[in-house]
C-alpha positions as CSV (number, residue, x, y, z in Angstrom):
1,X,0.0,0.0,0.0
2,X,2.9,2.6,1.0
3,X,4.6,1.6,-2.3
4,X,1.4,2.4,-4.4
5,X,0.9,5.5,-2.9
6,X,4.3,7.1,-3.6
7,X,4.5,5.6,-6.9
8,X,1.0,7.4,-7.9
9,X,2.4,10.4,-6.2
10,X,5.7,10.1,-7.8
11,X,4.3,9.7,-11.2
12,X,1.6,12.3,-11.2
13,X,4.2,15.2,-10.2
14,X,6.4,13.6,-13.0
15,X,3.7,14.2,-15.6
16,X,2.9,17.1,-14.3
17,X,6.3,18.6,-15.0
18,X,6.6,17.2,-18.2
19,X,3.8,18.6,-19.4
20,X,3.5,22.2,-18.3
21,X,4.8,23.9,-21.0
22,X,2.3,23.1,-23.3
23,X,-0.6,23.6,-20.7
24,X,0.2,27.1,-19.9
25,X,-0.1,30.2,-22.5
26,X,1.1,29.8,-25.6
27,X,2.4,33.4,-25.4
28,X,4.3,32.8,-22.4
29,X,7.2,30.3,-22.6
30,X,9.1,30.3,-19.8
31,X,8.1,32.9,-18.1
32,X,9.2,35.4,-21.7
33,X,6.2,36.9,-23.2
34,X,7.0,36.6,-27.3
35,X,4.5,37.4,-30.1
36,X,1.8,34.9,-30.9
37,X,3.4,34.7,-34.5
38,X,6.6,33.4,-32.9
39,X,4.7,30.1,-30.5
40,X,5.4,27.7,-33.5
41,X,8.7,29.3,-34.0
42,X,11.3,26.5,-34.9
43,X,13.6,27.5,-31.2
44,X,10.6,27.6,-28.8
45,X,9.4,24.4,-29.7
46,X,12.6,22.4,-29.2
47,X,13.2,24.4,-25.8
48,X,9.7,23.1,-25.2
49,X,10.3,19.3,-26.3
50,X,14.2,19.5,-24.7
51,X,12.2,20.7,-21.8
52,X,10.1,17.3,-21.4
53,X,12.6,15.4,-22.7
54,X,15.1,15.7,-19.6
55,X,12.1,15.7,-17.2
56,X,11.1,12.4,-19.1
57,X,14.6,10.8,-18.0
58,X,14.4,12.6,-14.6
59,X,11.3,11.0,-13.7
60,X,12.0,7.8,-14.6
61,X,15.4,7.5,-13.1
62,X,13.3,8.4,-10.2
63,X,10.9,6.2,-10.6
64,X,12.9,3.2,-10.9
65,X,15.1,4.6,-7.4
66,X,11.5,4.2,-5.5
67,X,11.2,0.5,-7.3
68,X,14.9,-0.5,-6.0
69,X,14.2,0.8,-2.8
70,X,11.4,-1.0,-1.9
71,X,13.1,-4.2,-3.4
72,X,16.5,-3.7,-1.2
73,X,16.1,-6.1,2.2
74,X,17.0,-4.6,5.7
75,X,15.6,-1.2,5.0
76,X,12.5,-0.8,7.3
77,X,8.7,0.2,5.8
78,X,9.6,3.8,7.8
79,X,13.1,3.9,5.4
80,X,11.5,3.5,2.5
81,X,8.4,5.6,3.2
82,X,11.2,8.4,3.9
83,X,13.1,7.9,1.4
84,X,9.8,7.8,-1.5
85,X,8.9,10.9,0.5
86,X,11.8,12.7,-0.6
87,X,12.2,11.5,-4.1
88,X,8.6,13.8,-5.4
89,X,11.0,16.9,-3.9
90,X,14.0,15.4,-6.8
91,X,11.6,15.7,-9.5
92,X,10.8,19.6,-8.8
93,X,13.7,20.4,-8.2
94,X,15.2,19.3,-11.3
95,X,11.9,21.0,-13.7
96,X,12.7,24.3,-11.5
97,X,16.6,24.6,-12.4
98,X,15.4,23.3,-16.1
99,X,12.7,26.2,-16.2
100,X,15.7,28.8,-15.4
101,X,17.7,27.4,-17.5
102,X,15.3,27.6,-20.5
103,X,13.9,31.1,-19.2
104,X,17.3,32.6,-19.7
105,X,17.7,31.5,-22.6
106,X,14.4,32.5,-24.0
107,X,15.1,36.0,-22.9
108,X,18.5,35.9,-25.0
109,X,16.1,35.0,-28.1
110,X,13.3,37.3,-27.5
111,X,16.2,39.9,-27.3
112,X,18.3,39.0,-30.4
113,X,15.0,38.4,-32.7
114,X,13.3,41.9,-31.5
115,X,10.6,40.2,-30.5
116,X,9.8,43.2,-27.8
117,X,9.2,45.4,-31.0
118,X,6.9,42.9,-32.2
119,X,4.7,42.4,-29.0
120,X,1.0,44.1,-28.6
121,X,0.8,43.0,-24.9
122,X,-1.4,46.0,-23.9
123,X,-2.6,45.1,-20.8
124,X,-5.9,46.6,-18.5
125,X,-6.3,45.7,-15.4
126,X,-10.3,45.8,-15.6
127,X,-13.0,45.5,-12.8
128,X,-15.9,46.4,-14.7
129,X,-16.0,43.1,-16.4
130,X,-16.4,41.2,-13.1
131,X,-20.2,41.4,-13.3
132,X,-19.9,38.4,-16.2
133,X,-17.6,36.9,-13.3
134,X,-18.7,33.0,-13.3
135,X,-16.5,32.1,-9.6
136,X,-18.7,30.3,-7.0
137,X,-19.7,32.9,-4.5
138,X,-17.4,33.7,-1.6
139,X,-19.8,32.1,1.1
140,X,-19.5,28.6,-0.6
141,X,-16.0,28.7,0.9
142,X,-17.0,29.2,4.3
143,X,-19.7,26.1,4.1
144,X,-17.2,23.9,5.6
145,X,-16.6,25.7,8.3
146,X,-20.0,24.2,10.3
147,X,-18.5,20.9,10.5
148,X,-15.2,22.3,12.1
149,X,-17.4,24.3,14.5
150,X,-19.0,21.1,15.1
151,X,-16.1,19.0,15.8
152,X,-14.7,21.8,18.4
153,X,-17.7,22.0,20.2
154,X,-17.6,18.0,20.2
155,X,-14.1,17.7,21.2
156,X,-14.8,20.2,24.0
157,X,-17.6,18.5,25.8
158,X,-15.3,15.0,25.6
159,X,-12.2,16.4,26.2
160,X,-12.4,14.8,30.2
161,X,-13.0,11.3,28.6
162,X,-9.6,11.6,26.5
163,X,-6.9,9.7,27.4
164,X,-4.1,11.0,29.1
165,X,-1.9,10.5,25.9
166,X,-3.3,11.9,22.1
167,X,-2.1,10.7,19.0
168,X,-0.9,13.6,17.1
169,X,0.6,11.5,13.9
170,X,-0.3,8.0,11.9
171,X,2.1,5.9,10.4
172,X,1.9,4.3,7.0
173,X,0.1,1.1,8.6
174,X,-2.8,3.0,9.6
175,X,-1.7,3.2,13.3
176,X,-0.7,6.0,15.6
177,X,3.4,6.5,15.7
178,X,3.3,9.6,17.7
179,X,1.8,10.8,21.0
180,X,1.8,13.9,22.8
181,X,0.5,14.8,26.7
182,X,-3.5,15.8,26.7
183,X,-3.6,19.5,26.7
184,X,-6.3,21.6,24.9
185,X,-4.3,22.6,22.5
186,X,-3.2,18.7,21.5
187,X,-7.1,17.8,21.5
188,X,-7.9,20.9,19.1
189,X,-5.1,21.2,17.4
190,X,-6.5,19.1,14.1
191,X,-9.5,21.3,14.0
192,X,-7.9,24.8,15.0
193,X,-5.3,23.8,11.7
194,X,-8.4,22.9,9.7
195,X,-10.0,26.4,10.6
196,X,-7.1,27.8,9.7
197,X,-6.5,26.8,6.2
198,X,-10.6,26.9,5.6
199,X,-10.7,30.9,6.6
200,X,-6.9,30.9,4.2
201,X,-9.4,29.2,1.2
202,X,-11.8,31.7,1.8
203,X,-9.3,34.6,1.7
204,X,-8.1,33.7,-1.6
205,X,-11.3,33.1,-3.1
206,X,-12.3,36.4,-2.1
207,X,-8.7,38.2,-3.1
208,X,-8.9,36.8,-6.1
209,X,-12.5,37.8,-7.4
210,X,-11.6,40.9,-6.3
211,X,-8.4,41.3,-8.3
212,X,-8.3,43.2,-11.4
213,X,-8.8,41.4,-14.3
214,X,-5.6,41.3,-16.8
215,X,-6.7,40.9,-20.6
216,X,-4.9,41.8,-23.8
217,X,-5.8,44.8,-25.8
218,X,-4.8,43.0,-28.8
219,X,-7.1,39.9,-28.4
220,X,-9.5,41.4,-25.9
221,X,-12.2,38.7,-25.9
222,X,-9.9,35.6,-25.9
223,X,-8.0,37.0,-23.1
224,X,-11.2,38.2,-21.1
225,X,-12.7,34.5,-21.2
226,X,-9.5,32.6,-20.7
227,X,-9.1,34.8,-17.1
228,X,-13.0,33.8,-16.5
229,X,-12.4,30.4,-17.2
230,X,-9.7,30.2,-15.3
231,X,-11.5,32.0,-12.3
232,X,-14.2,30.2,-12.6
233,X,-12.9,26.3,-12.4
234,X,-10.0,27.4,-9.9
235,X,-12.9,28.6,-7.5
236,X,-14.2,25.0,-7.9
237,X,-11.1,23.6,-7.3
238,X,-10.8,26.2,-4.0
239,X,-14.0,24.1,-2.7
240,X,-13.2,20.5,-3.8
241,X,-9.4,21.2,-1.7
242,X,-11.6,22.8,1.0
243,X,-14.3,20.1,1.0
244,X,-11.4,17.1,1.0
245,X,-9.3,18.7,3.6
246,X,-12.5,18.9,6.0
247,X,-13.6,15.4,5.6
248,X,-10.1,14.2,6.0
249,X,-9.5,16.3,8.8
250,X,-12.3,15.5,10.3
251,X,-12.0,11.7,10.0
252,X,-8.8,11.9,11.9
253,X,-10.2,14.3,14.9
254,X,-12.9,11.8,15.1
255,X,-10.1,8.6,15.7
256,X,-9.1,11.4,18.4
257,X,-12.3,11.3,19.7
258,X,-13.2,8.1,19.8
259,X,-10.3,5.7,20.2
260,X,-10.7,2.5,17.4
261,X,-14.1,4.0,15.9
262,X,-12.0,3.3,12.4
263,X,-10.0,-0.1,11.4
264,X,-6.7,-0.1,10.5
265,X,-8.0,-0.7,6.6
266,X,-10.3,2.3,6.9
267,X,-7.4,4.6,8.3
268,X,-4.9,3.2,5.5
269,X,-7.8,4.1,2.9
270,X,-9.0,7.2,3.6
271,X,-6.0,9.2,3.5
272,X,-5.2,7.5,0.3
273,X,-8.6,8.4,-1.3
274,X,-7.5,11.7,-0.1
275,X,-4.7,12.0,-2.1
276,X,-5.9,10.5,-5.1
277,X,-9.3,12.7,-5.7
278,X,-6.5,15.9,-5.2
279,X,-4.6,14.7,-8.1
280,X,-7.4,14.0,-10.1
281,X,-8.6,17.0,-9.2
282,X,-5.0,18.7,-10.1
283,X,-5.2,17.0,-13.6
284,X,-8.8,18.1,-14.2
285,X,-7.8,21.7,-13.5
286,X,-4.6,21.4,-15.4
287,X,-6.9,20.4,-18.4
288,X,-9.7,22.7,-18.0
289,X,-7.5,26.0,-17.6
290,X,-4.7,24.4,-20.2
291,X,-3.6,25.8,-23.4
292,X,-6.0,23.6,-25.2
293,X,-9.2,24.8,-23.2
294,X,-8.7,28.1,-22.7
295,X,-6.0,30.0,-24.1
296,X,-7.8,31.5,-26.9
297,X,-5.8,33.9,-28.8
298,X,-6.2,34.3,-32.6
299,X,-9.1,31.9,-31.9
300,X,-12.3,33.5,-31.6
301,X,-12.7,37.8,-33.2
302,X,-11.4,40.4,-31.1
303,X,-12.3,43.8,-30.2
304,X,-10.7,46.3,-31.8
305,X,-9.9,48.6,-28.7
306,X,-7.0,50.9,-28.5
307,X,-4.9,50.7,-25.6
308,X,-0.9,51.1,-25.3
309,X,1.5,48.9,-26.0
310,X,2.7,46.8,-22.8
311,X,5.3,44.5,-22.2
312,X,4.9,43.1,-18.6
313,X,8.3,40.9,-18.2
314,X,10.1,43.7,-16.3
315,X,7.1,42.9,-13.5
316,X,8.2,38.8,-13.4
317,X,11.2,38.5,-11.7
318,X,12.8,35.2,-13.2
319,X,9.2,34.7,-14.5
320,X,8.1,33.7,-11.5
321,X,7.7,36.3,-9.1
322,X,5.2,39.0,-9.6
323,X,6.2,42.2,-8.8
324,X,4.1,45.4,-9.3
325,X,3.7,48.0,-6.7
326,X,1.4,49.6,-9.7
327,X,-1.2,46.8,-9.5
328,X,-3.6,46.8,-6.4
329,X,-4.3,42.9,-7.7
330,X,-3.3,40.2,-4.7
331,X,-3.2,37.3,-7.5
332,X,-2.3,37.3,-11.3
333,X,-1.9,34.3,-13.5
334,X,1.0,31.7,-13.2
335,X,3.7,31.8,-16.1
336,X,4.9,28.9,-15.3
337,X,1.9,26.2,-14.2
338,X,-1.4,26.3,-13.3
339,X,-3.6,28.4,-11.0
340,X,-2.5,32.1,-9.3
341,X,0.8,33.8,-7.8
342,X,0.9,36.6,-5.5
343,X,2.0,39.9,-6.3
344,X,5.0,40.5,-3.8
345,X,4.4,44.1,-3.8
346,X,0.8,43.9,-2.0
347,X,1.6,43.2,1.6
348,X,-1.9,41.9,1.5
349,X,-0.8,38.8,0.2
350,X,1.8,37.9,2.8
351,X,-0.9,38.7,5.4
352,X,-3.3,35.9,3.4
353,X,-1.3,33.0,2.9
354,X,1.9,33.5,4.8
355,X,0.9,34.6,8.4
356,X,-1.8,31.2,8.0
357,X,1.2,29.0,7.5
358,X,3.2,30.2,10.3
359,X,0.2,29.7,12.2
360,X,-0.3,26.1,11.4
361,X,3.7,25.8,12.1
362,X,3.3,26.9,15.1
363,X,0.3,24.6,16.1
364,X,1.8,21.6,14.5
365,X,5.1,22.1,16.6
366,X,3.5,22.7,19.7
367,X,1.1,19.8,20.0
């Protein structure tokens, strides 16, 4: 069972890096912005397939270490489990110093071709069109946070009849490997971490419907219902994260609650279903919001509205960090993957996903 799980794992971030060059914009390789002309241009496409080719070999030479490993004898299940644990970790690593590698080099093209010259990347940051704004409404996101109410009041009126000693980890076998002394904070420290992330989902949700829309002057309608798309099925993905880290969570408080409510089958299971509907859920995304779905350019008519002409690389640092004191948005599109960045200059976005992961850090460490 632990084998099949990191494999799964293992394999799904290897696809996923492999493939998110050609899931992204078509305009945007690498983090460069180049001319639409330019997408089928001889040099991008072989960064592109050099790209996936060395993630290719990456992932499998990784995916034949996790096979070895859990074929060598005197390694223990823990051993292994660490060891698969680590290998996921390999694989990004590797498609992150590819990506810079490839970004650099894309900038030394875009600047030897002119391409800059070239580029109608006249951008609006537009909050008028969010009437047509198809996300789930920003109450959806705070459903889940009933049953974590419930569970606290629960754990409260039981928290006499705990034992003296609560288990605060599970191993791979479904059992309990770590213990800490019964304090309040041990007994509602799954569903204070819960509440936590579920007020973070809701934050983002909201910060994001909020954020300025960013479309292209030169392909105004494409670009205006790729970023609805996009907010549309990432808000769903918001909830289906939300609603899968509530029942998980959940499940395990309950275990707290009530010591061998669940088998060791059912506790080996669940977290695995966990797992698996969040990469399906990943891959769904990816496809829904991929350059096949949704980036639209020079596919559908345009308006013909004037508007300067904008080159926004100076605002990605490395292509991957947005940048913009200019832009009151909290989240912009990814370059490079799927889903939203922060924009480092609004301290607002520190405040919404950093100060809740300290929080849970500091939870986590003191139960």
């Amino acid at each position: 069972m632990e084998f099949s799980t990191l494999f799964f794992t293992l394999l799904f971030v290897c696809i996923m890096q492999i493939v998110i060059p050609f899931v992204v914009k078509r305009t945007v390789v690498f983090g460069v912005t180049i001319p639409l002309e330019e997408t089928s241009n001889h040099t991008v496409r072989q960064y592109k397939k050099r790209y996936a080719g060395i993630t290719t070999v990456i992932g499998l030479i990784v995916l034949a270490s996790l096979i070895l490993v859990f074929q060598m004898e005197g390694l223990s299940t823990d051993q292994m489990v660490l060891f698969g644990s680590f290998l996921p970790f390999v694989v990004l690593l590797g498609g992150l110093s590819l990506y810079f590698y490839f970004h650099f080099k894309m900038m030394k093209v875009k600047k030897a071709r002119s391409w800059s010259k070239q580029l109608k990347q006249a951008q609006i940051a537009n909050d008028t069109e969010q009437a047509t704004d198809e996300m789930l409404p920003a109450f959806v996101q705070f459903i889940p946070v009933i049953v974590t109410a419930a569970t606290i009041i629960l754990t409260i009126r039981l928290f006499d009849q705990l034992p003296d000693q609560i288990p605060t980890h599970w191993g791979p076998n479904g059992q309990p490997d770590a213990y800490s002394d019964k304090t309040w904070l041990t007994a509602l420290g799954l569903p204070l971490i819960l509440f936590v992330l579920q007020i973070m989902f809701f934050s983002i949700h909201t910060s994001t419907r909020r954020s300025g829309m960013k479309v292209n002057a030169a392909h105004y309608t494409s670009a205006k219902l790729r970023q609805l798309r996009l907010r549309k099925y990432t808000s769903w993905f918001l909830l289906v994260i939300n609603l899968l880290m509530t029942m998980l969570f959940t499940f395990l408080q309950l275990n707290v609650l009530y010591e061998k409510l669940f088998g060791n089958i059912v506790m080996i299971l669940v977290p695995l279903g966990f797992l698996m509907l969040v990469l399906i859920s990943t891959i769904l995304l990816a496809i829904k919001v991929g350059s096949v779905d949704s980036d639209l350019e020079g596919k559908v008519p345009t308006d013909q509205k004037s508007a300067d002409i904008y080159d926004d690389d100076h605002y990605w640092k490395a292509g991957l960090f947005y940048f913009n004191p200019n832009d009151k948005s909290i989240f912009v599109e990814k370059r490079f993957g799927i889903g939203w960045s922060i924009n480092f200059a609004n301290p607002v976005g520190y405040l919404l996903v950093i100060v809740p992961v300290v929080i849970i850090l500091v939870v986590s460490f003191s139960m």
